[in-house]
N, C-alpha and C positions, 0 to 999 in steps of 0.2 A: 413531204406531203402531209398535209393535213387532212386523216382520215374521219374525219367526223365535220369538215367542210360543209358535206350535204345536209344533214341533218337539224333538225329543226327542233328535236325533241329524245330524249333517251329513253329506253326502257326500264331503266335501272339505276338505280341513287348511287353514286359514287362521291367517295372520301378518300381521303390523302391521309401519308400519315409518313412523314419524314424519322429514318430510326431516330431509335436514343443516342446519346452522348455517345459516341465511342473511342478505345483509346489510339485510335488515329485521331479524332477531333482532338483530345486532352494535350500530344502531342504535338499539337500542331502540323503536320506532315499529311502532303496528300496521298492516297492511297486510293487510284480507281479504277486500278486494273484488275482482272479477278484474279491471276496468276501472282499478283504483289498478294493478295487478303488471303489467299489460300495457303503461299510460304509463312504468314506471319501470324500474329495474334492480335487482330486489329478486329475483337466484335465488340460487344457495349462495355464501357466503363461502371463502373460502382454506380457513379452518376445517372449513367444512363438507364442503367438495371430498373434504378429507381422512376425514371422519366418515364418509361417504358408502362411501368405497374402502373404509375400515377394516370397515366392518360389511358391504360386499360380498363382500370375502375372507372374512370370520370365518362369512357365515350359513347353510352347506352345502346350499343349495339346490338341489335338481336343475335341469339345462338346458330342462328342461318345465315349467319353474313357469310358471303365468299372471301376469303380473304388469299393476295397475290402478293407475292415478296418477290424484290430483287434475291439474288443468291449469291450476296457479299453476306458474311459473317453478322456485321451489327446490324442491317433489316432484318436477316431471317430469323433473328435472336430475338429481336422487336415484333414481328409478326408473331412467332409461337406464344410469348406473355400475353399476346391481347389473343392469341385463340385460347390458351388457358383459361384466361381469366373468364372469356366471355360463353367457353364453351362451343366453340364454333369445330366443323372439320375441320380436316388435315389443311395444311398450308399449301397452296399452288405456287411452288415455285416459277417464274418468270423471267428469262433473259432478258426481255423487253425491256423490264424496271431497275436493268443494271446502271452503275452509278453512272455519268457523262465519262469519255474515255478525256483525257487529262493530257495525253501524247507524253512528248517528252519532260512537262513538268511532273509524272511521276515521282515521288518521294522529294519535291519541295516541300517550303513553308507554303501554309495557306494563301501569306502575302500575297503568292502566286496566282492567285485567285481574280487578283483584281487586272491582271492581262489579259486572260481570258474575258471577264465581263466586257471590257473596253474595248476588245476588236468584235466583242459579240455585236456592240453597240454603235461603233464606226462601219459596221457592217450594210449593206445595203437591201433593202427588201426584194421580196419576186425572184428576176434573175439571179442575182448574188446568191441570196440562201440556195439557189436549183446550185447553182456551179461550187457552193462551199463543200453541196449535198456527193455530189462528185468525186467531193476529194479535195478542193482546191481552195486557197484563197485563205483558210485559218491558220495564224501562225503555230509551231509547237507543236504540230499536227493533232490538234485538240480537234475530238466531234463537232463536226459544227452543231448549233441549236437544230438547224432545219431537219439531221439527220435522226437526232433524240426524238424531236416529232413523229416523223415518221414512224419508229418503234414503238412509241409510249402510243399514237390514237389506234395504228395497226393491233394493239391489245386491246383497247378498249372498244376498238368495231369489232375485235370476236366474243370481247364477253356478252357484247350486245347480241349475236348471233346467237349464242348458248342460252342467255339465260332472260329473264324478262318480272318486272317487278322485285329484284331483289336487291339489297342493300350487300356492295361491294365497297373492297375496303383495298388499298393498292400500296403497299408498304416499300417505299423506295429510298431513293436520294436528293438530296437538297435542288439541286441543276435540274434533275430530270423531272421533277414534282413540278417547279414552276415552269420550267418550260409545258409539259403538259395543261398546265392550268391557263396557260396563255394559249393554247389551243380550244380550251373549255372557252372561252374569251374572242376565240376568233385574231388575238393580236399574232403580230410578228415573231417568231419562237424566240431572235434576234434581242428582244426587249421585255427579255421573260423580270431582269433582272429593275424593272420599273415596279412588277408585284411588290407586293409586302414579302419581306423572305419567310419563309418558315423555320421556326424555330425547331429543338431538336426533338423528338417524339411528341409534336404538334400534329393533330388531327384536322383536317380543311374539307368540308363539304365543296366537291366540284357541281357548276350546273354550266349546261351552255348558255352562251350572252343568248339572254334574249327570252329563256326557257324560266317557266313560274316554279315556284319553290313547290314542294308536294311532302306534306308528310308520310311519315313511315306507317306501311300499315301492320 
């Protein structure tokens, strides 16, 4: 389900911000369960340290930005640098904005990756996504998109509830960023991966299709 379907317009400016480099990316290997990130040492890389800073300094955020982390090691490592940096409160952790669940390609190559997109994409709109939503139909028992949806707008229709004219900042995972974004969009969660991807502690202003740009005040 697509929780922001109704809606016509937000309260609240939101941006994306995909972690830094981490040394699960470096190594290749996927890592998105939280019980895998938790046994291991999979948060930002040297790399990503620096990705992290880079894009903290560059993203003029005001010192009241609310800022949401998934609660895998390299976002919530990503989020704290840009609240450092910018001066913002405490970080809201979020199970919402945890990575896409992977199923049993756990600790593959990322290769892996591109099965996933392809039955994302072989996938069929409406019914299909309700029935993947279920449970069914995804091979490797990977999340389907339709069910990341549902979690990723279910957060974002309560920050809307909470809060009103403020700049939110939603610090997550690659899958689960676009697929959201394809909700901002109104597209199929199916066909998140048509977006431009996001690169790695890349910053994305979300607006919904349709909705006029508004600067910050």
């Amino acid at each position: 389900m697509n929780h922001l379907s109704g809606a016509d317009r937000l309260a609240n400016r939101y941006r994306v911000m995909r972690h830094g480099q981490s040394k699960a990316n470096e190594a290749g290997v996927i890592v998105a369960a939280i019980e895998s990130d938790r046994r291991g040492d999979y948060g930002l890389s040297e790399a990503g340290l620096r990705q992290a800073r880079a894009a903290a300094d560059a993203c003029g955020l005001p010192a009241d930005t609310v800022i949401c982390s998934s609660d895998f090691a390299r976002a919530r490592q990503t989020a704290e640098i840009v609240r450092a940096r910018i001066g913002a409160a405490e970080v809201t952790v979020a199970e919402a904005l945890r990575e896409r669940s992977f199923g049993d390609l756990e600790g593959d190559t990322v290769a892996s990756y591109a099965k996933v997109w392809e039955a994302d994409e072989a996938g069929e709109a409406g019914e299909a996504n309700k029935a993947d939503q279920a449970g069914a139909g995804h091979p490797h028992g990977v999340e389907p998109a339709a069910a990341v949806l549902d979690r990723v707008t279910a957060l974002v229709a309560d920050l809307e509830r909470r809060h009103a004219g403020r700049d939110i900042l939603l610090v997550s995972h690659g899958d689960t960023l676009q697929i959201l974004e394809a909700g901002f969009l109104r597209l199929d969660p199916s066909r998140h991966r048509r977006l431009a991807p996001l690169a790695t502690a890349e910053i994305r202003e979300l607006r919904l299709a349709g909705e006029p740009s508004r600067p910050r005040s």
